[in-house]
N, C-alpha and C positions, 0 to 999 in steps of 0.2 A: 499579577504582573504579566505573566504569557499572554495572555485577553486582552490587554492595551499594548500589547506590542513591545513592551518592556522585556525583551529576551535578556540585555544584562542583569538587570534585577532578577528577573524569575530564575536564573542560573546560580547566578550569587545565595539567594535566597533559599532554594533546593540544596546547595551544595552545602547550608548552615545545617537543613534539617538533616540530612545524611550523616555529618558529622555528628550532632546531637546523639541520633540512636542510629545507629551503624548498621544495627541488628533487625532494622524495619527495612524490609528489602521494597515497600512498597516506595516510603526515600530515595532510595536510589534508582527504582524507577525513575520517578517524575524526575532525579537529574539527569537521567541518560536522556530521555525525551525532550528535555527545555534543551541538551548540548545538540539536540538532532536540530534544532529549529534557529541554533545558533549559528549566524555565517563566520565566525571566528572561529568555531571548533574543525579545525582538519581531520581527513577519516583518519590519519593515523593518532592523534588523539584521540579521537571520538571512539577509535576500535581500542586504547589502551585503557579510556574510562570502562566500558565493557565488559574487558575481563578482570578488570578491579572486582566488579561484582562479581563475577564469574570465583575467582580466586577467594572470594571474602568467603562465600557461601557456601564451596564444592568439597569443604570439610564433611558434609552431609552425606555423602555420596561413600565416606570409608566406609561405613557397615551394611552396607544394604547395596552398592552398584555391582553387579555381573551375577546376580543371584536369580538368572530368568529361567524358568521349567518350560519356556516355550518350546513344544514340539518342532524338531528341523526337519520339515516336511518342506522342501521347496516348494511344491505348486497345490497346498491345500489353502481350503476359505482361510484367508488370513482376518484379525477381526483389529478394525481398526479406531483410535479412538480420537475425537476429535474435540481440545480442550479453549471453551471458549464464553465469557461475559459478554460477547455483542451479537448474539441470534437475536437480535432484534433491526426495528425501525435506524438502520447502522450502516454504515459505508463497509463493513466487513460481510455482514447477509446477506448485503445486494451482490455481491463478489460471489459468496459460498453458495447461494440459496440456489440458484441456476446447475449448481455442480448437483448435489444433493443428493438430486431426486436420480440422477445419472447414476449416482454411487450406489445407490440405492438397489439398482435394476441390477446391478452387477451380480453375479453370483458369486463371483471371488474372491468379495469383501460382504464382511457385514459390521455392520458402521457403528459405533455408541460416540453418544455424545453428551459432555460433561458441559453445562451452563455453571457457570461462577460466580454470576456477578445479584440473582434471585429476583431482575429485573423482568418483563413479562410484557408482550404489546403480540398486536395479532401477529408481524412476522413471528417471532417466538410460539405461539400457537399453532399456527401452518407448520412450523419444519417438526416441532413438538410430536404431532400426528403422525407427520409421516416418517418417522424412525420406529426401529422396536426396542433399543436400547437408548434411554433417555434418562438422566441423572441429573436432580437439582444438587449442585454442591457446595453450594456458597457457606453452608453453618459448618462443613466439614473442615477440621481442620488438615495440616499439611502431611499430617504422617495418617492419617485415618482415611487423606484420598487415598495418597501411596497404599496402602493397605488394596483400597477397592478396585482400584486401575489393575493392580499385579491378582488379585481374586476374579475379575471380570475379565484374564487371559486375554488381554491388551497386546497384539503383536508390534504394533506401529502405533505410536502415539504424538501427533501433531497438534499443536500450540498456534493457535489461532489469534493471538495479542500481544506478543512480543511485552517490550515493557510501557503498554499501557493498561489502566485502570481495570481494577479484576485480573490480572492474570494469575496464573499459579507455577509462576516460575520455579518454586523453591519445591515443589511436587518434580518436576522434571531435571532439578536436579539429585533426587535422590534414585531417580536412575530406573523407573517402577517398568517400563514396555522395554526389551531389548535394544530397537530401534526408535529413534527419537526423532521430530524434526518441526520446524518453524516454516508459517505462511500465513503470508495474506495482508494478517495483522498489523505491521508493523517494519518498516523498511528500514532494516539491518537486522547485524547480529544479536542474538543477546548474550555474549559471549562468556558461555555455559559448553565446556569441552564435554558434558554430558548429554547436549543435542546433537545428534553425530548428523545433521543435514539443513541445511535452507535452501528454500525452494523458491526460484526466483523464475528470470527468462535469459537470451544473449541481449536482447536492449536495456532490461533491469541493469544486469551486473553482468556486464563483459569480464569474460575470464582475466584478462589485461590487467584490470581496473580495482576489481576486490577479492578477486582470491585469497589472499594473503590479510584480509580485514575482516573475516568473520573465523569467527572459532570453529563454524562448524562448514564441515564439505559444501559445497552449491549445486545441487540439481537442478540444470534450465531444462522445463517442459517447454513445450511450444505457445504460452503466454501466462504470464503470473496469475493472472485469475480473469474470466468471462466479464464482461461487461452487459447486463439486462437491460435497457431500456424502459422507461416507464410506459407501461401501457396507454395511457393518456397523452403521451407528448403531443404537443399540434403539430402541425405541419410545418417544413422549414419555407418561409416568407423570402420575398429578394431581398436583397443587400439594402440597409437602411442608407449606404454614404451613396449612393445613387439616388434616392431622392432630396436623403440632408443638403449633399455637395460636401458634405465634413465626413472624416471616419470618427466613430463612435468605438471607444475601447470598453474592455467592462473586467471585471474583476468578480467571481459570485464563491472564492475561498473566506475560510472562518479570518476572522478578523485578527485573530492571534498568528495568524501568519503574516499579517502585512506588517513587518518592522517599518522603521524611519530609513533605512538604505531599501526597502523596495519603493519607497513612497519617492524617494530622490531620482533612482532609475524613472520612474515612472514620468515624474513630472519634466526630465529632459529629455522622454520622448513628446511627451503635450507639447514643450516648450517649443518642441522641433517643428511641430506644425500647430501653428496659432488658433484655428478653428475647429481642433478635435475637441472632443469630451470624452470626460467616464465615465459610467455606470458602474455602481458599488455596492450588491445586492449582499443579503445575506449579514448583515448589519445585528447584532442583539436583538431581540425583543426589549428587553428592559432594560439594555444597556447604554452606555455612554460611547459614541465613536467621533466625540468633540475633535480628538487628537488628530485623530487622522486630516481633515479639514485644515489644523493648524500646521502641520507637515506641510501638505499642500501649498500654503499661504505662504510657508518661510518659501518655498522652492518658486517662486512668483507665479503660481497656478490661480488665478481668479475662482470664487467659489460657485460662480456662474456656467463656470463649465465641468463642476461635478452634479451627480447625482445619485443620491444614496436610498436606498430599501432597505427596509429590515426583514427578519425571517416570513418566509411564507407559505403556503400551501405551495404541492409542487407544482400543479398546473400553473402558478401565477408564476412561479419561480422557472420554470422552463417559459413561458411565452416571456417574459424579459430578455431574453435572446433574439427575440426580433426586432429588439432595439441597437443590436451588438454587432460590430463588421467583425473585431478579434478580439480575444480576450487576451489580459497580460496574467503570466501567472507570477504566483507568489515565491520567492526564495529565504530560506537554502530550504524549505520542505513546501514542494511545490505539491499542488493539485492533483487529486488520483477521480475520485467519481466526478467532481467538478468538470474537469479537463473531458471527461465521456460525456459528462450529458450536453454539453456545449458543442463537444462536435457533434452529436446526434443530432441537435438544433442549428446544424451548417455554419457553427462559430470553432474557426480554428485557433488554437493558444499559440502564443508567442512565448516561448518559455526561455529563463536562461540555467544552464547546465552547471552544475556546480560538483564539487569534488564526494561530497559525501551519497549513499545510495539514496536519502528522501530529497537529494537535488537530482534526481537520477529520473523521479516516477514520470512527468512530461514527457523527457527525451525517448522514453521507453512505449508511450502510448501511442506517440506521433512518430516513431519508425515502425510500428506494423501496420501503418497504413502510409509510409512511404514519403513525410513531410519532413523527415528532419531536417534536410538541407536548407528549407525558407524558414523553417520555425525554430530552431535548437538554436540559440546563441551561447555563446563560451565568454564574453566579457561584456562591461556596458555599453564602453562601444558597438560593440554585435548589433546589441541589442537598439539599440536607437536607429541604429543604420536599417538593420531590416525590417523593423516596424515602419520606418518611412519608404522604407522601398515596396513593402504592402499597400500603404496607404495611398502611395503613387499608382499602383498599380489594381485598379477596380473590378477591371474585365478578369484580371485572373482569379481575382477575389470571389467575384458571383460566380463563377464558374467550378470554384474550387466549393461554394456555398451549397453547392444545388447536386453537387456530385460528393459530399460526406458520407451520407449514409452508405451509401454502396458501396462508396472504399471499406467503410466498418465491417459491414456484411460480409463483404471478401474477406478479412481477415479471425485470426483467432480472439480477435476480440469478442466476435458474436456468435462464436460457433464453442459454444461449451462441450461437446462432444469430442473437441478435438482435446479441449483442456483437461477433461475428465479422462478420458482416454490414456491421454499423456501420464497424468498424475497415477493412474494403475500400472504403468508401467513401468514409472519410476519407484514404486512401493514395492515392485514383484521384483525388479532389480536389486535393488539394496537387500531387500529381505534372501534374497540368493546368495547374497555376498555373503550375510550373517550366519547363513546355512553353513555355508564352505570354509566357515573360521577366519573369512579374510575382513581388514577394515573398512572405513566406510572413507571413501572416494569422490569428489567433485567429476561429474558426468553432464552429459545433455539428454533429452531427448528429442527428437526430431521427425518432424512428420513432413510427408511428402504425397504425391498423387497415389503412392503405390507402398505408404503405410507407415509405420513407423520404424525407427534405431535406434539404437543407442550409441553415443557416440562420447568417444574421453574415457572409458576405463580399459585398461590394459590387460586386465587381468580375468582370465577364463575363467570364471567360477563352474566351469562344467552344467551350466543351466542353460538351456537357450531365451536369451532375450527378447526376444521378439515371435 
């Protein structure tokens, strides 16, 4: 049902099997996910289904939480563990994979890393190699990880999946590394009072915004995770509406994000200008995306001005962007590598903003390089309005086309050293607090010409931060 766009259905439907067996926490997974993707669930629902889970589970935690022998040694190798089913061919790798080899180099960490999910492709292989601590744990079960996480003297232990497929939530909630925390994986909480941190950015989750909607503290580094480039991209081409005379929209998100209200939004911005098209890459392989087409049709969109691809290599799947002025993105759980490789190929998104943090990921990728103002819309109106004032507007289009990359490069999007950096900092931080007996805190880190701070904790733990 999530795959045809059926977010009622798949909601309803998750929420039967939860009920069913209460006690399968992977159930309630797949319903916090189907709620993340749902535009009806507000975050303060959406953060009180959460800790439903959170509350159902954290009986686990009575016999075994605060039982850590970890040495309080504020500034020795701390060893850190990093729990995760998607080191592979994954929007999650491409994220981690650039940090790595960073962390790697550190001497102030030494990294293990726990695969869950006993899936295996050459990314899987490469990062495989280059750790020394590496653990398939997928046949283990949840108190026999616990056991090896707390034996392998796990100082920090970070959750790279939040609640999707493979994770081992119910491992971190019996509370096995002193210090706990969520990234990357999965945008929100998993609202588990036993993860004492999520690691976001200030354009993710503005303090304002979600503080009070994840169960656990927020530490913003200076960008939620690197963005790598494919090696292969081609080259960014001129603006196709310069020679069409039309703008060309495109769309290259999983299909299970395009509900029937993005398909509506959408087709009364086409409606707005008679002679645009879309481009709708990224289609099934062997799947049905009849529906969307028949969406289209009710909203009076002719089928003469779509055009749909299905999955592809990525060279083909990147040169499709030289057919693309803007891309629209998907809500309420908009595009994360999508939205990067699109700018990378001189295609900026048009995204609309929405209450929960996976309507949050656009707004956050298109203010580190300084576009929110033409690109971030807050209602449909917005959004109609300023996709035709783009569309209007060519010269700023090619201009802004030809000049993407270098806005990326300037910022922490492609400077993983800054992110990796960051992320050591906020581990030596927390891990000081821990030392000092004090809890754990919502902080920033922040970097600047002249290095990094910390910035939002009040409290001297007698360690220097910086």
């Amino acid at each position: 049902y999530r795959e045809l766009g059926d977010i009622d259905k798949a909601v309803e439907t998750a929420r039967l099997a939860r009920d069913l067996d209460p006690e399968n926490s992977g159930a309630w997974s797949l319903l916090l996910f189907c709620l993340s993707d749902h535009e009806k669930t507000d975050k303060r629902e959406l953060f009180a289904e959460h800790r439903n889970f959170g509350k159902h589970f954290e009986h686990l935690l009575l016999s075994s939480s605060g039982n850590h022998r970890n040495s309080k040694e504020p500034d020795r190798i701390l060893h850190v563990g990093f729990v995760s089913g998607d080191l592979r061919n994954h929007a999650v790798a491409s994220f981690f994979e650039p940090l790595l080899q960073l962390f790697i180099e550190m001497r102030s960490l030494a990294i293990h890393i726990y695969e869950t999910s006993g899936l295996e492709d050459d990314t899987t292989r490469r990062i495989k190699s280059a750790v020394s601590f590496w653990s398939d744990v997928e046949t283990l079960s949840n108190d026999r990880l616990f056991q090896k996480i707390q034996n392998d003297g796990i100082d920090i232990l970070i959750d790279l999946s939040g609640h999707t497929p493979a994770n081992r939530l119910l491992v971190f909630a019996r509370k096995p590394a002193p210090i706990q925390m969520s990234w990357i994986g999965y945008p929100g909480t998993t609202g588990l009072k036993s993860v004492d941190y999520y690691v976001g950015d200030k354009h993710f989750l503005p303090s304002e915004e979600y503080d009070e909607f994840f169960s656990e503290k927020i530490i913003r580094i200076p960008a939620n995770a690197p963005f790598h480039p494919f090696d292969r991209a081609p080259e960014v081409n001129d603006l196709p509406a310069a020679v069409n005379g039309y703008v060309t929209f495109g769309s290259f998100n999983r299909i299970d994000k395009i509900g029937r209200s993005v398909i509506t939004i959408w087709s009364s911005l086409l409606n707005s200008l008679p002679k645009s098209k879309i481009i709708m890459a990224g289609m099934p392989v062997g799947g049905d995306f009849s529906h969307l087409i028949d969406w289209f049709s009710e909203e009076g969109v002719d089928t003469s001005r779509l055009e749909f691809h299905r999955r592809s290599s990525m060279v083909d799947y990147l040169k499709m962007h030289h057919g693309v002025d803007i891309c629209l993105d998907t809500f309420p759980y908009g595009g994360g590598t999508t939205t990067c490789h699109a700018l990378w190929m001189g295609v900026p998104t048009l995204t609309l903003v929405g209450a929960t943090p996976a309507a949050g990921v656009g707004r956050a990728i298109l203010s580190h390089i300084d576009l929110q103002d033409r690109f971030c819309t807050y209602d449909p109106d917005d959004f109609v309005a300023k996709g035709k004032w783009l569309a209007g507007n060519l010269d700023y289009l090619n201009n802004l086309r030809v000049s993407l990359r270098g806005r990326m490069i300037a910022s922490p999007l492609l400077q993983p050293h800054i992110v990796a950096e960051g992320v050591e900092l906020a581990i030596r931080h927390a891990w000081h607090r821990w030392c000092a007996g004090l809890p754990a805190v919502s902080f920033e880190v922040r970097h600047a010409s002249h290095g990094f701070t910390v910035d939002g904790d009040s409290n001297d733990t007698s360690y220097p931060a910086v």
